[in-house]
C-alpha positions in Angstrom: 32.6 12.8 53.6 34.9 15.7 54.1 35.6 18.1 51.3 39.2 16.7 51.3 38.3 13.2 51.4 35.9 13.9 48.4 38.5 15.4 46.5 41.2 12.7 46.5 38.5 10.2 45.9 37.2 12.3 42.6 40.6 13.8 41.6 42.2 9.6 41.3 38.8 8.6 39.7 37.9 10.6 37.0 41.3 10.3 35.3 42.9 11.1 33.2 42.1 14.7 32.9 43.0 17.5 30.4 45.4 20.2 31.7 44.0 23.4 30.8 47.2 25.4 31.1 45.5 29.0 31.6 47.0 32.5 30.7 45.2 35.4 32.2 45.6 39.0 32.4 45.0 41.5 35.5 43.8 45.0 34.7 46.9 45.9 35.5 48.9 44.3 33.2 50.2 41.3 35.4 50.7 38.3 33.2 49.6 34.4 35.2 50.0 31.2 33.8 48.9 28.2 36.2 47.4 24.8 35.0 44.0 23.3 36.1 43.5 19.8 35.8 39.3 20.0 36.8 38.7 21.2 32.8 37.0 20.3 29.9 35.4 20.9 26.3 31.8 21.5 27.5 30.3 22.3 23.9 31.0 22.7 20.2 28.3 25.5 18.7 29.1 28.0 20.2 32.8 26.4 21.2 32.5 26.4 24.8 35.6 25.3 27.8 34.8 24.7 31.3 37.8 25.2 33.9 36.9 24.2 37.6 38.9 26.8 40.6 39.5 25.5 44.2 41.0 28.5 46.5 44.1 29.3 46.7 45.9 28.3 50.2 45.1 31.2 51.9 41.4 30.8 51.2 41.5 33.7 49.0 40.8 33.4 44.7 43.1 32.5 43.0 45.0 34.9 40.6 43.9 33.5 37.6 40.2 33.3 38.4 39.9 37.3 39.7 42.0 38.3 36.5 39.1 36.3 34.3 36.8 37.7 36.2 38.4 41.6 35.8 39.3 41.5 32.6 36.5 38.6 30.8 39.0 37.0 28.6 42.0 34.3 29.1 43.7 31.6 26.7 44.2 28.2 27.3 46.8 25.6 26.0 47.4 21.9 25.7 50.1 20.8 27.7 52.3 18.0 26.1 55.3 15.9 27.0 57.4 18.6 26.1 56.1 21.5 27.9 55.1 19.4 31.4 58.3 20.7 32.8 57.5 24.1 32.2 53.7 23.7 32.8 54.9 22.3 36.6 56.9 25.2 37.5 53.6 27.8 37.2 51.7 25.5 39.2 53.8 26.8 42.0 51.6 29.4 44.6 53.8 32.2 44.1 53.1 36.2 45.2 51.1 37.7 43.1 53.9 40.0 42.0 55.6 37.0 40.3 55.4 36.2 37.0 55.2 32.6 36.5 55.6 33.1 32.5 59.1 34.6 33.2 59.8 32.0 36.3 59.6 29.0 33.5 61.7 30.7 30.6 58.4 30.5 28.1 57.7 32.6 25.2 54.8 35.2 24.3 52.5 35.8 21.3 50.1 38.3 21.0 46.1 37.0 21.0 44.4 37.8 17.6 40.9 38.0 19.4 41.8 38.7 22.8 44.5 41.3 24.6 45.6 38.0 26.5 49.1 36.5 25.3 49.6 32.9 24.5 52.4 30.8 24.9 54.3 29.8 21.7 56.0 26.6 23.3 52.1 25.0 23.5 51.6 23.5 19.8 47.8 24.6 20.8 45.9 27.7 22.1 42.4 28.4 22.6 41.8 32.6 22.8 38.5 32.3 25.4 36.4 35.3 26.7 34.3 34.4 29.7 31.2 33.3 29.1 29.6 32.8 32.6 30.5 31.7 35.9 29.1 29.4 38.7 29.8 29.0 42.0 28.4 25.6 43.0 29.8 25.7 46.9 31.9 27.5 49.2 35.1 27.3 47.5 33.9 26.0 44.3 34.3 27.9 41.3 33.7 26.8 37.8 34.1 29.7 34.9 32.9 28.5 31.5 35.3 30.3 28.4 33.5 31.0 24.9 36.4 29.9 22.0 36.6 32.7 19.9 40.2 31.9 18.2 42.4 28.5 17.8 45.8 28.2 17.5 46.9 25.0 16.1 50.4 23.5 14.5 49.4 22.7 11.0 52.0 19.8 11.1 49.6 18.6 13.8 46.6 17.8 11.0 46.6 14.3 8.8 44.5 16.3 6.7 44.4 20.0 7.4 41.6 20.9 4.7 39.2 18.6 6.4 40.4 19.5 10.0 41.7 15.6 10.4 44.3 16.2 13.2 46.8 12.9 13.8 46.3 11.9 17.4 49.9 11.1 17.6 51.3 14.2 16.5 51.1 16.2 20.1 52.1 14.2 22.4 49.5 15.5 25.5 49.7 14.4 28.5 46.9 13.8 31.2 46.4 14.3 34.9 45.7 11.4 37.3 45.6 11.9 40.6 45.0 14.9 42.7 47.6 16.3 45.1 51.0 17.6 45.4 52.6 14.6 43.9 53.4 13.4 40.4 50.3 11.6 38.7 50.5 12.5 35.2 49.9 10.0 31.9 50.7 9.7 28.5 48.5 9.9 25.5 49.9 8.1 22.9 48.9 4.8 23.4 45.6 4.4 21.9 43.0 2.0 20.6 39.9 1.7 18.4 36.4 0.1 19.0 34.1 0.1 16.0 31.0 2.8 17.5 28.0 0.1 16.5 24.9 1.4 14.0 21.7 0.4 14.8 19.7 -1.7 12.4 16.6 -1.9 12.3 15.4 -5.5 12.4 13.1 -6.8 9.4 
């Protein structure tokens, strides 16, 4: 199967997908935002966050992964209901001189841990350095992001001394299917099954 082929078939099965919504920084100073849909938490001790890069159209990397890659360190946000307008308008392939951030009318905060801003309009952002980077194919690129601060609304938590966050308090939204086209869903309808516990017969 072609590589195109394979990627609508994978991109409309393995749904829905977290946005990572990634802010990065060149060693210049020039401020990205785009969002990547092939992401993922990968581990918990130490935090870890895997974000997946195809190439840009011109077959060249794309800005955010060689500003990772220069400057080790980038922050990532949940994209909700709220923010999928602005979220959309970065996705756009603009020159590098543009400034997506700007281009969508969002706001900046300094990182704590990182030199990387984050975006104040996301109700959560992760402050990642790189951790390592593999390049599985051709025009594959995966870079995995060590957590090293969280930003979090505290009106987000049912409990915010036990870390209990209330699923329906950010309304995320999830990506579908691949392409140019819409293909995003909703998070807030939800259900529980009872995980079983083995028992041991007697």
């Amino acid at each position: 199967m072609a590589p195109g082929g394979v990627y609508k078939l994978l991109a409309s099965l393995v749904v829905p997908r977290p946005i990572a919504w990634v802010v990065s920084r060149s060693t210049k100073g020039h401020l990205n935002a785009a969002p990547f849909s092939f992401f993922n938490m990968l581990a918990s001790d130490p935090p870890v966050v895997g974000v997946g890069f195809g190439m840009h159209s011109t077959g060249a990397d794309k800005d955010t992964y060689t500003n990772i890659i220069e400057t080790e360190e980038f922050t990532v946000h949940i994209v909700t209901e709220e923010t999928a307008e602005a979220m959309n308008i970065t996705a756009v392939e603009a020159p590098h001189h543009v400034n997506e951030i700007e281009l969508a009318g969002l706001t900046l905060a300094p990182g704590v841990a990182v030199k990387t801003p984050r975006i104040l309009e996301s109700p959560a952002a992760l402050e990642c350095r790189l951790l390592q980077t593999i390049q599985p194919g051709r025009t594959s690129k995966i870079i995995l992001g060590e957590v090293v601060y969280a930003h979090v609304l505290t009106s987000a938590f049912s409990d915010l001394e036990k870390l209990n966050m209330d699923v329906h308090a950010i309304h995320q939204i999830g990506r579908m299917q691949g392409g140019l086209g819409g293909g995003y869903t909703r998070t807030r309808d939800t259900f529980d099954i009872p995980r079983p516990v083995w028992k041991e017969r007697s």
